[in-house]
N, C-alpha and C positions, 0 to 999 in steps of 0.2 A: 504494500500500500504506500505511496507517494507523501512524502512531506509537506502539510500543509499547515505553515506556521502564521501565514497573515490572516488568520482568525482566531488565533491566539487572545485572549481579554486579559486586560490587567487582575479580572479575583482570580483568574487559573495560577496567573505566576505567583501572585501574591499568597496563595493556599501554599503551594510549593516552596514557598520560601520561607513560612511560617513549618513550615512541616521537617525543614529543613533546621532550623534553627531548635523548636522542642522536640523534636524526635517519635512526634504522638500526632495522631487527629485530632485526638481529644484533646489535647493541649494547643494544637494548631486552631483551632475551631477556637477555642476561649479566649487567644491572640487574636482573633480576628474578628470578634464578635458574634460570630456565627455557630448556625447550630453543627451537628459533626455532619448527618449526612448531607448537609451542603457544601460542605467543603470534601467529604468522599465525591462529592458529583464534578466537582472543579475541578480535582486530581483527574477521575478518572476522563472529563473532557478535552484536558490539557494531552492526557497519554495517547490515546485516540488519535490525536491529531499530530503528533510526532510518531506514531508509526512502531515505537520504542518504550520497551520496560523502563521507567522511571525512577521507582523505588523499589527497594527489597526487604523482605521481613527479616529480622534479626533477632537475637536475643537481650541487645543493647535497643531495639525498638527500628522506627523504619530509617533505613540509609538511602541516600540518593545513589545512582548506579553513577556510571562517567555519562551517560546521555541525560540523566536528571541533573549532575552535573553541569554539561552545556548548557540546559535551560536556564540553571540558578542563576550562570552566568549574565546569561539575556536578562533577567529578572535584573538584577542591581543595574545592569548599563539603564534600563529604561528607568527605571526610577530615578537612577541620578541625573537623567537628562529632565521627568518631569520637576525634580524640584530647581534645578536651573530654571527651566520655562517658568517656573510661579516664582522664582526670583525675580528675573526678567520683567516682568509683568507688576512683578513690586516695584520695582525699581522707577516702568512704566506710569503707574497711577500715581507714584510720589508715596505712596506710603513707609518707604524706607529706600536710604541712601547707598545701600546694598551691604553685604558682608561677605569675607571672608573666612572661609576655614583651611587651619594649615597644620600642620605636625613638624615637631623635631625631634629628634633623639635625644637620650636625655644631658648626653655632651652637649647639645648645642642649645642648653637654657640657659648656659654665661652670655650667649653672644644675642642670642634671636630677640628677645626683650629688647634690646636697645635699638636693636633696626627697625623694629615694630614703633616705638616711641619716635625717633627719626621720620617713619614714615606716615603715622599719626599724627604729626604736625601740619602735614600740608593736607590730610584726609581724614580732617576731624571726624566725619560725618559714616567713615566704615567701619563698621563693628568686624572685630576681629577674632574666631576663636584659636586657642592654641592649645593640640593636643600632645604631650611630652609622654615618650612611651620608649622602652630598649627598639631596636633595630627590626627586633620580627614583629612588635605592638605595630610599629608605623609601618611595618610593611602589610600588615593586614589589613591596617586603616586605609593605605593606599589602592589594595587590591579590591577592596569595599566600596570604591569611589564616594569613601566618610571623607574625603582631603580633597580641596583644590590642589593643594601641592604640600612639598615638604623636605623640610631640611634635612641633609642625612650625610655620611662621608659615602657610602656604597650604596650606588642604585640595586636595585634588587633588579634576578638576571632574570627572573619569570614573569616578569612582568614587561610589558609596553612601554617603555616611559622614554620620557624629554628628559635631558638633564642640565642644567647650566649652572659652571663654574664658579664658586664664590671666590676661593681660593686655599692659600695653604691650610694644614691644620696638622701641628709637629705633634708627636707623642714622645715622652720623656719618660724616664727613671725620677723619682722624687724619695729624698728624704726627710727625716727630720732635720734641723738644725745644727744639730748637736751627734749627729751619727758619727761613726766611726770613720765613714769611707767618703764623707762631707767635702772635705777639702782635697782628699787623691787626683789626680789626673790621671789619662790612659787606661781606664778600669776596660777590662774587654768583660764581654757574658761571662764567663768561665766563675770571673771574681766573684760574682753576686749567684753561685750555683748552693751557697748555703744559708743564702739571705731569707727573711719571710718574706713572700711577697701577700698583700692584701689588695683583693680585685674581685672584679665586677661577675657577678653570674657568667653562668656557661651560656652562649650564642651570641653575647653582647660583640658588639663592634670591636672594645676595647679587648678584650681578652682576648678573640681571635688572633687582635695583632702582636700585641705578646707572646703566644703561643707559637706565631708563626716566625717572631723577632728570636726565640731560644732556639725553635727548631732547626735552623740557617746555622745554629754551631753544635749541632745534636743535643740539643741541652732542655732539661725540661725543670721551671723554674718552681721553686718550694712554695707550696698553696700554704698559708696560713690560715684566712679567715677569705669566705666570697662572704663580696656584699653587694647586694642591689642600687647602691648608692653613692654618685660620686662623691658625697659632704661626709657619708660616713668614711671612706674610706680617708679623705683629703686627716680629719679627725685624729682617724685613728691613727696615719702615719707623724701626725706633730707630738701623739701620746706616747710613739715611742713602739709600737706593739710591730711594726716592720715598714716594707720601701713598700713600691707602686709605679707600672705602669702605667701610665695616666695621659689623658691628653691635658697637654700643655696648658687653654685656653679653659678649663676646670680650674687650674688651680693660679692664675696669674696673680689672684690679691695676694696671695698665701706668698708667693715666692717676691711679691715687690714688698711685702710687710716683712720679711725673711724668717717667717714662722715655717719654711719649708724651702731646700735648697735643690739644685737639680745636681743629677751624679753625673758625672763627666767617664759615659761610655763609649766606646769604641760604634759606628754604626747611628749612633742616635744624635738626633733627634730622627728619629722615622717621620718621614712625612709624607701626611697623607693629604686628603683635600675632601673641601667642604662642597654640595651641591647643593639645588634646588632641582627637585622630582616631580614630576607629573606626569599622570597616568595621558598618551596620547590623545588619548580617546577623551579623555574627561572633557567636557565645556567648560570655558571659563570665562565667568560674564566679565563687565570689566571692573570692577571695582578688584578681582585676584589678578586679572592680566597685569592693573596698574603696580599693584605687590611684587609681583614675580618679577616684572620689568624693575622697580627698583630695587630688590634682591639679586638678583643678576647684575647688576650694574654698579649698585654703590654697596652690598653686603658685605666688601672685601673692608671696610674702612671702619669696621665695627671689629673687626679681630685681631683681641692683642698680640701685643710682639712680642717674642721668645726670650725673656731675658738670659744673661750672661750666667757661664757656671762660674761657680767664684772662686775667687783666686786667692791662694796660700800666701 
């Protein structure tokens, strides 16, 4: 039987996507307002009409197949394009000056507040939200089209996206003050192979490149304590409990205040680089276009500068 998708209604997708997210009819149904066998009648007109098994019974409740899958997919593109249109259409009647929504990782809450404040100056009137989440939060927010766009150092490689260069963004060794290996010069990996290190959860941006910074001399660096948090970490290394791979632009107050010094390794500063992400596909009315355009253009001028290791 032949594929017939342009009869497709938004409560078929919308059952599906509900179905998709609680795992039940009966919960999809309460999500939705509706009673269950009308939303069994959505499912099953939506299936019908793709030709193709949908969902499948389980013992964890119903799973999308990869053709329920492609649907889901269809489902969020078209939503995200009608709430652009009723943006649009706001924007139209005057009833609001439009908004933006962005994400950053949570490396880039030192910097992105101030370019938002920068660019709130000349665009009082755009409301702005910002969503801060590790690397795979904003990459799901991305693949949700929940984001106009979004700050990030690695575009994510399964996805569509745009990217435009902000610029550098060094990663460092950091200690306390007062550590032992504070004032050394010529430190290679080797040296710091019996150090604590204190770092970010498993999948984080940061830790990847740490991981991959030890592996380049076979080296795999001493976990102390993960934490989910750059302030806990910035913290705990001034308290003494161990070093940190860290990006640079997390801790500038710390090292211009010199409550935290940078260690003078072989290899480092690793430097990676800052983007702005958007999903191809995403519409973006203009009140985000004007964002992106000065994110791209002047975000380089909000990101501090690397200070010096210091000298014995």
């Amino acid at each position: 039987m032949p594929m017939n998708l342009r009869n497709v209604t938004i409560r078929q997708l919308r059952a599906l996507a509900a179905l998709a997210e609680s795992g039940g009819v009966t919960a999809a149904a309460h999500k939705l307002g509706l009673t269950q066998p009308a939303v069994t009648q959505q499912l099953r007109l939506l299936q019908d009409q793709t030709s193709l098994t949908l969902l499948q019974r389980t013992g964890d409740g119903m799973l999308l197949t990869d053709a329920g899958r492609e649907v889901l997919e269809l489902s969020k593109r078209i939503e995200a394009a009608i709430k652009a249109c009723e943006d649009s259409l706001d924007m139209m009647a005057g009833s609001t000056r439009g908004s933006v929504s962005i994400g950053a990782v949570s490396t880039a809450k030192y910097i992105v507040p101030y370019a938002i404040a920068a660019f709130s100056e000349h665009h009082p009137n755009v409301g702005i939200k910002l969503t801060i989440g590790n690397r795979e939060e904003i990459r799901e927010e991305i693949h949700g089209y929940n984001l106009d766009f979004a700050i990030m150092g690695r575009p994510p490689e399964d996805i569509d996206v745009e990217s435009h260069l902000i610029g550098d963004h060094p990663h460092v060794i950091v200690a306390a003050k007062n550590h032992w290996l504070a004032k050394d010069s010529g430190l290679a990996a080797v040296d710091l192979s019996h150090e604590t290190f204190l770092t970010r959860e498993q999948g984080s941006g940061t830790r990847t490149l740490m991981e991959a910074f030890f592996a380049a001399s076979e080296l795999q660096p001493h976990i102390g304590m993960e934490m989910s948090s750059n302030e806990t970490i910035k913290q705990a290394v001034i308290a003494g409990l161990g070093i940190a791979f860290i990006s640079a632009h997390t801790v500038a107050a710390e090292l211009e205040e010199g409550r935290l010094v940078i260690l003078d390794v072989g290899g480092l500063p690793l430097v990676r680089q800052w983007f702005v992400v958007r999903r191809r596909d995403k519409v973006l009315l203009p009140p985000a276009r004007a964002l992106l355009d000065f994110l791209s253009s002047e975000g380089a001028r909000f990101l501090p500068p690397l200070p010096k290791h210091p000298v014995s």
